[in-house]
ZAFI-214407 format. One record per residue: z, x, y of N, C-alpha, C in turn. Coordinates in steps of 0.2 Angstrom, whole numbers, plus 2048, in hexadecimal, padded with zeros to 3 digits. Atoms other than C-alpha are relative to their C-alpha. Example, Ala and Ser with C-alpha at 12.3 -4.5 7.8 and 13.67 -1.06 7.14 Angstrom:
<nodes>
8008047FA82783E7EA800804806/7FF7FC7FA8248447FB8037FC805/
</nodes>
This chain:
<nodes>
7FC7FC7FB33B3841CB7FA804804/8037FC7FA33238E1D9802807801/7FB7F87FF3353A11DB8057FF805/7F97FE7FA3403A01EA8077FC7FA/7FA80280234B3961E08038037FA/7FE7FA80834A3A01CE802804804/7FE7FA7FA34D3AE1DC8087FF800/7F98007FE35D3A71E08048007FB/7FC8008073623A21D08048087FD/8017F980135E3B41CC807804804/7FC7FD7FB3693BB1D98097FE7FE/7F980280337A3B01D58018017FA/7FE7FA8043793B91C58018067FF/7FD7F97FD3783C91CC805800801/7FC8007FA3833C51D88087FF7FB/7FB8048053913BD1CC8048057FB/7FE7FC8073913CB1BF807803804/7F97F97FF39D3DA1CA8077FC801/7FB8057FE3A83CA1CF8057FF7F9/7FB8028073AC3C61BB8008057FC/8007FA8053AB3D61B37FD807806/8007FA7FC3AA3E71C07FE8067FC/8027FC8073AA3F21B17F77FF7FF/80780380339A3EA1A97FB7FF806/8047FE7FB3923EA1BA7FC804802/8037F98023913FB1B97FC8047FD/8068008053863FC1AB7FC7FE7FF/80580580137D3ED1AA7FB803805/8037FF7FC3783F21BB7FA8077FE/8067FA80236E4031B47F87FC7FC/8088028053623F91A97F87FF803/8078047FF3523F31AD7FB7FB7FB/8048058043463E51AB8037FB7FC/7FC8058063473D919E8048017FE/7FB7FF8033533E3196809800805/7F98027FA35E3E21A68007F87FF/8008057FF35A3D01A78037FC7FA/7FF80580835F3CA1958088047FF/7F87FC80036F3D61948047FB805/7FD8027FB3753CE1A68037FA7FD/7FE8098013743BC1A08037FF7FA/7FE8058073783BD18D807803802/7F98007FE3893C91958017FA805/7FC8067F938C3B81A38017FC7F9/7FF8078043893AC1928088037FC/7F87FE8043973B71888077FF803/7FA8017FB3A23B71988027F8800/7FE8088003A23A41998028007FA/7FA8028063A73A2188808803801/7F87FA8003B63B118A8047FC804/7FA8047FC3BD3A61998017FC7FF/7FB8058063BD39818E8078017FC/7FA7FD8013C73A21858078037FF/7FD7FF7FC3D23AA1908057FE804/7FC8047FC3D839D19B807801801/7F88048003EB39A19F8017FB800/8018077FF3E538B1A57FE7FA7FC/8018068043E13821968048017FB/7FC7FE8083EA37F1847FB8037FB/8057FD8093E33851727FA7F8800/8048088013DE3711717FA800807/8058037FA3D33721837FA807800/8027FB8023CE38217E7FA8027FA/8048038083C637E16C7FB7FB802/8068057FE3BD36F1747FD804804/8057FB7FB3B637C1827FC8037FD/8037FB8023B03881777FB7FF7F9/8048048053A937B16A7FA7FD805/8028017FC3A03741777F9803803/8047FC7FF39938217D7FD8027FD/8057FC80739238916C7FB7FB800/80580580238A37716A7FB801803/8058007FC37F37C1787F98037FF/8057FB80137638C1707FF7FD7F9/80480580637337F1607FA7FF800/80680380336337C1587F87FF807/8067FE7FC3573821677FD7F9802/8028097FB35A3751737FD803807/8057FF7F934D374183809802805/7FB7FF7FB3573791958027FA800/7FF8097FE35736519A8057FF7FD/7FA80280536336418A807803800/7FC7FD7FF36E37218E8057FE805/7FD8017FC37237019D8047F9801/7FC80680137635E1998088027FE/7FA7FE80538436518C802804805/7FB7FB7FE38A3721988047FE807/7FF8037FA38B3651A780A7FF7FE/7F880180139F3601A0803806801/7FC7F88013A437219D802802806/7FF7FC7F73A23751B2806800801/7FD8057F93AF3691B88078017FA/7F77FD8023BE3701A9807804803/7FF7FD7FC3C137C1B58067FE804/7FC8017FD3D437E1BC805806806/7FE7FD7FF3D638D1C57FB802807/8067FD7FB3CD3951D68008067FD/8007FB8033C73A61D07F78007FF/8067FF8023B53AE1CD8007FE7FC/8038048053B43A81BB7FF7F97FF/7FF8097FE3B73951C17F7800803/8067FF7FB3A739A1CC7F98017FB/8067FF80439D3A01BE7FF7FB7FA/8008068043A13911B27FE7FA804/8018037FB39E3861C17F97FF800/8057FE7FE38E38E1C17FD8047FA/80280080738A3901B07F87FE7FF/80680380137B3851B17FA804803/8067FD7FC3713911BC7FF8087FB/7FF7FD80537639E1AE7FA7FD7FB/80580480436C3931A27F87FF804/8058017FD35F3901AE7FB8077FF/8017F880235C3A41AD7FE8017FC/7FF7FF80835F3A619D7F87FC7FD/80580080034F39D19B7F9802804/8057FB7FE3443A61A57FF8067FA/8027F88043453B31977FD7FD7F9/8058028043393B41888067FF7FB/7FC80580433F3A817A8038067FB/7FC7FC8073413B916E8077FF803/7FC7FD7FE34F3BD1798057FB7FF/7FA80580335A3AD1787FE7FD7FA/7FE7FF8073573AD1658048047FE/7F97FD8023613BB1668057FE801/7F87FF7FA36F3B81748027F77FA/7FF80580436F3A516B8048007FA/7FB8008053783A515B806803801/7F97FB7FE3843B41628027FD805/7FC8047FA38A3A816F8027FC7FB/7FE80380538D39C1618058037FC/7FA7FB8013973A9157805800804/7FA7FE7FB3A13AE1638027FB802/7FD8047FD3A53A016A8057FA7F9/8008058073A7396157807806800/7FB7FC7FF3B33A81568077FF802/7FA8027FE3BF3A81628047F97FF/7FC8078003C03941608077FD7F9/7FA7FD8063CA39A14E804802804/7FB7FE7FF3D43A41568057FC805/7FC8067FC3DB3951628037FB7FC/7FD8038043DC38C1538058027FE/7F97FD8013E839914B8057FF803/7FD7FD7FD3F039B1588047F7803/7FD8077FD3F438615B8037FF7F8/7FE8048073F6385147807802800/7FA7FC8024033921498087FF803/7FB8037FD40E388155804804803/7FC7FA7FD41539815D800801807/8017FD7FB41739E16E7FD804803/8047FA8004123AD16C7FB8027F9/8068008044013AF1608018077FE/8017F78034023C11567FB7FF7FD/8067FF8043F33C714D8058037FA/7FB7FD8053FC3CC13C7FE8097FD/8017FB8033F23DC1377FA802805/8037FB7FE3E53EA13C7F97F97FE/8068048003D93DF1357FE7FA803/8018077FB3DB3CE13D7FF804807/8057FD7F73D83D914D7FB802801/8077FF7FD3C83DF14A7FB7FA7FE/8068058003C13CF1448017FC806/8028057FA3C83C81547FD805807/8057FC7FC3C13D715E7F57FD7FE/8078028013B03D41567FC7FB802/8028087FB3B03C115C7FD803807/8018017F83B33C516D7FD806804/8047FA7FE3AB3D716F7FC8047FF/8057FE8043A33DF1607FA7FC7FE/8068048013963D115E7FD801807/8057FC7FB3903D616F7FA8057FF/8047FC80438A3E61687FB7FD7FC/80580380537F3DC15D7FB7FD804/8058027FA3783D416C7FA804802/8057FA8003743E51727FA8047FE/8047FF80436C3EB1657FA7FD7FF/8078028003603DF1627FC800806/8067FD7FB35A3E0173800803801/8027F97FF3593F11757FC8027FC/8047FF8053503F01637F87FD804/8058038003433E616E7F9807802/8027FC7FC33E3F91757FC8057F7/8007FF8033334001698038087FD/7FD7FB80133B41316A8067FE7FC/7F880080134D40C1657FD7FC7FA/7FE8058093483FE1577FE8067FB/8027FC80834240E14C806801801/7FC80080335241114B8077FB7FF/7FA80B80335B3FD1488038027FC/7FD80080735F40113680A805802/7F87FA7FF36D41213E8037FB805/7FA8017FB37240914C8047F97FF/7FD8048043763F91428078017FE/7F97FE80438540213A804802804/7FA7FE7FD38D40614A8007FB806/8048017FD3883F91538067FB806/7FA8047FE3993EC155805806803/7FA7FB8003A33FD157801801809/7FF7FE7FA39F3FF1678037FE806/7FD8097FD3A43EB16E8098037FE/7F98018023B43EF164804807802/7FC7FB7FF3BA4001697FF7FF807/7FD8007F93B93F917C8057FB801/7FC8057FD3C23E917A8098017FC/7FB7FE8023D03F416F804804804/7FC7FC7F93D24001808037FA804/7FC8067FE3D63EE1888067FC7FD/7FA8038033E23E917B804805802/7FC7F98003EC3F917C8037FF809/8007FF7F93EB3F918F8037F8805/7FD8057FC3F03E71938057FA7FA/7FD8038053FA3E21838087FC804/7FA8037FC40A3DE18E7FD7F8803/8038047FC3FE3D119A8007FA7FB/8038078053F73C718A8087FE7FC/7FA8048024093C41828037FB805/7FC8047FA4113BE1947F77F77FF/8058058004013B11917FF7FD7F8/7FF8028054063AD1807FC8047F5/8017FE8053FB3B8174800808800/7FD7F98023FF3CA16B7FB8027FC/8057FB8033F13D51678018047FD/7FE7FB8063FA3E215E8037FD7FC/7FD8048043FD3DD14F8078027FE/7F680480340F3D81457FF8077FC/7FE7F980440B3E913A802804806/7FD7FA7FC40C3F41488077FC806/7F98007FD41A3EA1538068017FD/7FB7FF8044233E91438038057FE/7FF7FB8034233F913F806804805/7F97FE7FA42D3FD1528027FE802/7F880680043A3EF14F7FF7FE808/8028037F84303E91627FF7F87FF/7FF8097FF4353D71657FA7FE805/8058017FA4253D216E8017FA804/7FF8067FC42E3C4177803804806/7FC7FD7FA4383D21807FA806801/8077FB7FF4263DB183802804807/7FF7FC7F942B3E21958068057FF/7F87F97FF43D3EC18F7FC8057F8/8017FA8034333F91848038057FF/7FC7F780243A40B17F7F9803803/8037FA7FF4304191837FC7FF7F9/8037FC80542F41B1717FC7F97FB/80380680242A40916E7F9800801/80B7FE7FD41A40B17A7FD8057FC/8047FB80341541B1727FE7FD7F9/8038048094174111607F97FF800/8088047FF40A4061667FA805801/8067FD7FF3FF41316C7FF8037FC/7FF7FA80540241F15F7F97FB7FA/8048068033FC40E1537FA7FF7FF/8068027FE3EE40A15B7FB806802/8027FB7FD3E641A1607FB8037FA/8037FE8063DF41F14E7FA7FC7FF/8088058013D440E14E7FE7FE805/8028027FB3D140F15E7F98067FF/8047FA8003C842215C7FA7FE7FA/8028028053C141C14D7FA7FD803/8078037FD3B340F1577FD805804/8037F87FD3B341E1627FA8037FF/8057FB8033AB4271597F97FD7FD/8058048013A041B1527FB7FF807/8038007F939A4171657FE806801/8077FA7FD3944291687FC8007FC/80880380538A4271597FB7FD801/8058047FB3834181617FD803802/8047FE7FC37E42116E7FD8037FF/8047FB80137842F1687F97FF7FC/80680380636B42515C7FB7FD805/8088037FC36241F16D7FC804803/8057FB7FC354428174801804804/8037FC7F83534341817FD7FD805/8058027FA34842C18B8027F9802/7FB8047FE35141D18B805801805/7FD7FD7FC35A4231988067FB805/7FB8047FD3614131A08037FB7FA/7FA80280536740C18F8068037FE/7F97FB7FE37041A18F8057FF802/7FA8017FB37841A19C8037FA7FF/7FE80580237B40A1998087FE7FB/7FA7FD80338640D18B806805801/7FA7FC7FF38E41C1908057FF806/7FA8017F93974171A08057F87FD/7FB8028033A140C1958058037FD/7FE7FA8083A4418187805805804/7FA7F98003AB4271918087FC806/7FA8017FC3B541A19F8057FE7FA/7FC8038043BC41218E8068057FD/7FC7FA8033C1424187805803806/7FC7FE7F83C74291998077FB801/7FA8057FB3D241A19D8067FF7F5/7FD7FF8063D841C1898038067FF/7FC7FB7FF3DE42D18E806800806/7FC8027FA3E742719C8077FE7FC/7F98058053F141A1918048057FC/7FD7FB8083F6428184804805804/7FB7FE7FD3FB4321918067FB805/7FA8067FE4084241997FC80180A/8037FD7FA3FC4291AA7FE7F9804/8028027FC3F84171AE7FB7FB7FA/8068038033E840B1A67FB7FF804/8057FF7FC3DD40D1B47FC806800/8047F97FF3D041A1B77FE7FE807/8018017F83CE41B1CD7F98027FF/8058017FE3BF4181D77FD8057FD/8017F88003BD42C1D87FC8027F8/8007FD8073BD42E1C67FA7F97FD/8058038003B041F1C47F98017FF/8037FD7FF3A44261CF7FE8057FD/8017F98043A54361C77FC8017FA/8048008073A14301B67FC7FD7FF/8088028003934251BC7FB805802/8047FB7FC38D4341C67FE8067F8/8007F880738F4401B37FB7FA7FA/8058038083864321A87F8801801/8068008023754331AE8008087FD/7FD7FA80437A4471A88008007F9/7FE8038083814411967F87FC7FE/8058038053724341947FB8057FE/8077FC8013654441948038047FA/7FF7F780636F4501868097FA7FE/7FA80180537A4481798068037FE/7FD7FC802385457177802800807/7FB7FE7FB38B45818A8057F97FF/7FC8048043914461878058027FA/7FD80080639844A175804806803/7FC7FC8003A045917C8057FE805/7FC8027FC3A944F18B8057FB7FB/7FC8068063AF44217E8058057FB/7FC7FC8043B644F173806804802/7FA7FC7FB3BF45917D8087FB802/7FB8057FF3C84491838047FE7F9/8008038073C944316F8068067FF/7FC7FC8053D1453168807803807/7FB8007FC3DC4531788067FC800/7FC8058013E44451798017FB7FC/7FF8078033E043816D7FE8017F9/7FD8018073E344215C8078017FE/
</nodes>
């Protein structure tokens, strides 16, 4: 290829991200360099599997074969020419108009990218797209073995190994590439231990925050311990009690704080001078804590533009001093969400 055309390539990856993820936008956008560059494409490879996923538009059975399909491709360190062969079927399963249809469409130019970066980089992103997509395709399984309409998770722990699939194994992405930075891999061994918490304490503010959405769509992320617990028929998910909602919150709030907590830690273990992985991390971290203060007070699940802004505008602040972070987070923590 010729730069004008890596150029463009380059660009319909930029371009693409705010469209399928507005959140992650936000952050990936602070990075730089290779480590912007390897982040962008290995979050566009994990989106593609997630809309595998996701669908409405497919079953368990079209689903399992998408996301088996798709892992094949990050197999045994095959050339692009090979890839792209294998990824050619995947474009045209597509049944819906929508920007993820666009980036699955467009998937190949994704891979195209994805090779311009040094082979260390896709040694990492490679198996962890395999995982995760090997992952979820169990959970599709369950969920067709199970013959049900509605898919419950039975306990606290079948929810974090399906957070981990589809979120916490991110965090291990991270890592590695941010270990490629000599300042952060001195400390691999600490941030290893908190490393998944991070993935899993954002996609459990999403459980929480959109638990109604995913049951009308056949699956229930709160597990059968905690709806059992408040006799919540999750077929009648829309006529809740007051004091049904709060159950769930109440429930879930303890092991949500919990990654929390975990997640400043992360942070706190990365450099100072790092200043744009930082950032990076934290304008997740506090919109997660923010928009999980909202939920808890019944105020909504949104955080507005306004308050966005704001806390893009207070994280390069937070990246430089650990403690003005940790004291914004607390204050919220011992406010609302013990």
């Amino acid at each position: 290829m010729n730069d004008e055309a890596r150029e463009k390539d380059w660009e319909y990856c930029r371009n693409i991200l705010p469209l399928v993820s507005r959140t992650f936008a936000l952050n990936i956008g602070q990075l730089e360099g290779d480590i912007f560059k390897t982040v962008l494409l290995g979050y566009l490879l994990f989106r593609i599997a997630d809309t595998f996923e996701d669908t409405i538009y497919h079953d368990e059975r079209e689903k399992i074969a998408d996301l088996r399909d798709f892992a094949e491709i990050f197999k045994g360190d095959k050339d692009l020419s090979h890839r792209l062969k294998l990824y050619e079927s995947l474009k045209f399963r597509w049944k819906e108009n929508s920007d993820e249809k666009d980036l699955i469409e467009n998937g190949h130019i994704v891979l195209r990218c994805y090779f311009d970066l040094r082979d260390t980089y896709r040694k990492i992103i490679d198996p962890l797209i395999i995982e995760t997509s090997e992952g979820m395709l169990e959970f599709q399984k369950r969920k067709l073995q199970s013959n049900s309409e509605i898919f419950q998770l039975r306990d606290i722990k079948e929810l974090e190994e399906y957070c981990y699939y589809v979120a916490g194994i991110v965090g291990v992405m991270l890592t590695k590439i941010f270990c490629q930075r000599k300042s952060i891999k001195k400390k691999k061994s600490k941030l290893k231990k908190f490393q998944i918490h991070f993935g899993i304490a954002l996609q459990l503010i999403n459980i929480i925050k959109d638990y109604q959405k995913d049951i009308l769509r056949g699956w229930c992320y709160i597990p059968n311990s905690i709806t059992g617990k408040y006799r919540i028929d999750i077929k009648a998910i829309e006529n809740l009690s007051i004091k049904q909602r709060h159950g769930i919150i109440n429930s879930m709030i303890p092991f949500i704080v919990t990654y929390l907590d975990s997640t400043l830690r992360y942070i706190k273990l990365l450099p100072l001078e790092e200043s744009s992985i930082r950032i990076f991390c934290i304008i997740p971290f506090v919109l997660g804590y923010r928009t999980l203060s909202k939920i808890v007070q019944m105020e909504g699940n949104k955080i507005s533009r306004q308050e966005v802004t704001d806390i893009i505008h207070k994280s390069s602040a937070y990246a430089q001093s650990n403690s003005f972070l940790e004291e914004d987070y607390l204050k919220i923590r011992e406010r609302y969400l013990s």
